[in-house]
N, C-alpha and C positions, 0 to 999 in steps of 0.2 A: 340675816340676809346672805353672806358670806358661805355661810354654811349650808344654805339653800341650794345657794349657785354651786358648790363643788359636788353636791347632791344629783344635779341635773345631768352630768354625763352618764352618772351610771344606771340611771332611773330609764333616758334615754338606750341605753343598750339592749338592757331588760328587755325594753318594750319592744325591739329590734327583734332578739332572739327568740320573746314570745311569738312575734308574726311567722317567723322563720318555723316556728314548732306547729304553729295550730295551721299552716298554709295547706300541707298537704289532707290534713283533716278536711279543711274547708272545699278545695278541690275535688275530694270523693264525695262531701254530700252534695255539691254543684254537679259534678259527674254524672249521680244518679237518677238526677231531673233531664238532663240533658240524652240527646240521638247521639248513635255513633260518629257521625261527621262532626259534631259540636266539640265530642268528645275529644278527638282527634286533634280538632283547630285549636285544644285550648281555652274553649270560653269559659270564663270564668264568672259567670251570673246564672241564677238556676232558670232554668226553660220549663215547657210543660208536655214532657216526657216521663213522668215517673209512672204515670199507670200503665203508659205500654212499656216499658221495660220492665213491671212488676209481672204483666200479663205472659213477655216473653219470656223473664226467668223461671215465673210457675211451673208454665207449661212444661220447659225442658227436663228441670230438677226438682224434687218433692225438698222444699225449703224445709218445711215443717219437720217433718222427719230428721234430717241433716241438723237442725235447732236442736230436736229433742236427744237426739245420740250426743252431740257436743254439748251438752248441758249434762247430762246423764253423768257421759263420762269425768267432765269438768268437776261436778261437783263431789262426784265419790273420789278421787283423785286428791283433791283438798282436802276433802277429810279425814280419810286414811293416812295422806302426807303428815298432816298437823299431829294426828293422835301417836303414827309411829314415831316420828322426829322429834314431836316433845317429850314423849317416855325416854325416847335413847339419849337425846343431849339433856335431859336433869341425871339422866343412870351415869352420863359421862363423870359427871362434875359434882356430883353428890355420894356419890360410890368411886371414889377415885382412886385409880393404881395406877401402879406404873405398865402392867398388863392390857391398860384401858386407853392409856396414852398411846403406845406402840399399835392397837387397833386403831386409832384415830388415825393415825399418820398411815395404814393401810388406804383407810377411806378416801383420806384426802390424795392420796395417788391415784387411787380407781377416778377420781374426775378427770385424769388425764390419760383413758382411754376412751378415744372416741366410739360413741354408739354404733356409729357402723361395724364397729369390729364384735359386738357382740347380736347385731343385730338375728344374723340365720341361725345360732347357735339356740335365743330366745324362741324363735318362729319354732324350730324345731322341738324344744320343750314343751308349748301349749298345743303345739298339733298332737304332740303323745297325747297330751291331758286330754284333747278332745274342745277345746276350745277357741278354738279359732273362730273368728266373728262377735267373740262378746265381748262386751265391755270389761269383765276380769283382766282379759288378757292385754285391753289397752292399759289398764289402771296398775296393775301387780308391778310392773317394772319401775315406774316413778315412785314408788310411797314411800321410799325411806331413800332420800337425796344428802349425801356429804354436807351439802351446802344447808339447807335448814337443819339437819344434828347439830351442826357448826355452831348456827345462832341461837338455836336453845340451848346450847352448852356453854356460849358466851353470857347470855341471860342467865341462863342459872348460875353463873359465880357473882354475879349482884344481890344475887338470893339471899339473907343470911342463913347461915348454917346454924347459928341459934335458937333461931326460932325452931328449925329443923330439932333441934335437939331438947327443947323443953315442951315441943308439941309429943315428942314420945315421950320424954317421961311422965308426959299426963296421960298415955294408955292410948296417943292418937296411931292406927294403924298406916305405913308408908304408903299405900296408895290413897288413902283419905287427907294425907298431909300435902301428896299431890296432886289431888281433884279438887280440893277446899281450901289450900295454901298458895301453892305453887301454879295453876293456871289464873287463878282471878288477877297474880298481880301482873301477870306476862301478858296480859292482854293486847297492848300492843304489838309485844313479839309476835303474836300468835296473828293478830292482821296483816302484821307486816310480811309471814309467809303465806298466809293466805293469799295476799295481791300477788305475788312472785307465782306459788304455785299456779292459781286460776287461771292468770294467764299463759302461761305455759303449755297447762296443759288444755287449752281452750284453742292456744295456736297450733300443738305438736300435730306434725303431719307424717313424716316419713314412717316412724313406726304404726300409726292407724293406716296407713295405706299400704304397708306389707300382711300386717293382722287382720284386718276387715277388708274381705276380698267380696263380698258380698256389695252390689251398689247398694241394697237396702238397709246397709245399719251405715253410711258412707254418716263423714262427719263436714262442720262446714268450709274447711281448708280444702277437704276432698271436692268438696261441693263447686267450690271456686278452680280450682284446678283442674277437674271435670269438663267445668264451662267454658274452661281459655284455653282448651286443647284441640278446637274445631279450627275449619282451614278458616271459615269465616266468623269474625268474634262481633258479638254485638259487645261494645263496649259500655252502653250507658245499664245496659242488663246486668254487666261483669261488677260497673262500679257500684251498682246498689246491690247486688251477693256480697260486696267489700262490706259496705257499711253495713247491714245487716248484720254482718259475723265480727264490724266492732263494735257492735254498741255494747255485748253485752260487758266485753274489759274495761271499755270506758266506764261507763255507771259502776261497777265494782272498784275501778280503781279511783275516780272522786267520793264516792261513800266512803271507803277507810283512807280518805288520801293524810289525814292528820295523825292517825294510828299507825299509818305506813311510817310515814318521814321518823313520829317516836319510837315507832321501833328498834328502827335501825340505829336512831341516838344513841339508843339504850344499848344497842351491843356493843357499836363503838366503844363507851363508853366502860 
């Protein structure tokens, strides 16, 4: 019973900090049922405004479209991120030199230059190529980030080297050792940047909005930004454009939310 009772403060806090987290969640889907003035005042119970604010978002911005470009991009983004960053951070820590450390410590500098400073430099590269407007061009600059090299190269020194070396001398080929060895056991890792990437690149706005100047390949960040730039904003329209453009993080991030948390253990670790 003792042990119950000193239990109760912190159980109580939790549950404090949970409200504190899911509040403004709940505020945007109440938001989205609700009129502008409701909006406005605060109410915090859902009304029966969601079809006309569906009908006024429609009309204004091709939702549809805006989904399918930000899913497009999203999900080539995560895959190209995961395929290049787990080749490079197993090549870091599997093939290790001291030529390989002194490039790491390059990488890990370049996250401390902000993207704006290479942003027109980028614009100008894909305008040569001819690509401006496509999703290449949103995708090419993320696929291979410091930060996941990082964690697959933290993951792979839990790898044993071992196996590594008695899978070759039974004639297994290095990329068969890391197609058939090396990704089934990183599995986690390999969620854990997928939730990082997706999201990321499902929210990135500033570089798709220098690159895709076209409204018709426009993503949903665009989409929302778009809509709250008018002198007058319907807000119960704006807050279900919100939720729309988060459902799809949410549901991706409680699917892997158990592979996410191991992951990162495991790099820790």
């Amino acid at each position: 019973m003792t042990r119950t009772l000193r239990e109760v403060p912190k159980y109580v806090y939790l549950t404090l900090v949970a409200l504190v987290s899911v509040a403004p969640l709940y505020f945007m889907a109440v938001s989205a049922t609700n009129s502008t003035q409701d909006v406005l005042a605060s109410r915090m119970w859902p009304g029966s405004h969601l079809l006309e604010n569906w009908q006024t978002l429609t009309s204004q911005q091709d939702v549809g479209a805006a989904m399918y470009h930000s899913t497009v991009n999203a999900v080539l983004t995560t895959v190209l991120a995961l395929v290049v960053s787990s080749i490079a951070g197993y090549g870091f820590e599997v093939y290790h030199s001291p030529n390989k450390d002194r490039l790491m410590w390059v990488l890990m500098l370049a996250m401390m230059i902000p993207f704006a400073a290479t942003m027109i430099p980028l614009f100008q590269l894909f305008a040569d190529f001819g690509m401006v407007n496509s999703s290449f061009a949103v995708v090419l600059p993320v696929i291979a980030t410091p930060l996941l090299i990082l964690m697959f190269r933290q993951s792979a020194r839990s790898f044993p080297h071992e196996i590594i070396e008695a899978a070759r001398m039974d004639g297994l080929r290095e990329f068969s050792i890391f197609w058939r060895m090396f990704v089934p056991t990183m599995r986690p890792t390999y969620a854990a940047a997928a939730v990082i990437t997706f999201m990321a690149a499902w929210n990135n706005f500033l570089w798709p909005k220098v690159i895709l100047v076209k409204s018709t390949v426009q993503t949903m960040p665009m989409l929302i930004s778009n809509f709250s730039a008018g002198y007058v904003i319907d807000y119960g329209a704006l807050m279900l454009a919100v939720l729309i453009a988060s459902l799809p993080t949410i549901v991706i991030f409680f699917v892997l939310q158990r592979s996410f948390v191991a992951g990162f253990t495991g790099v820790v670790k």
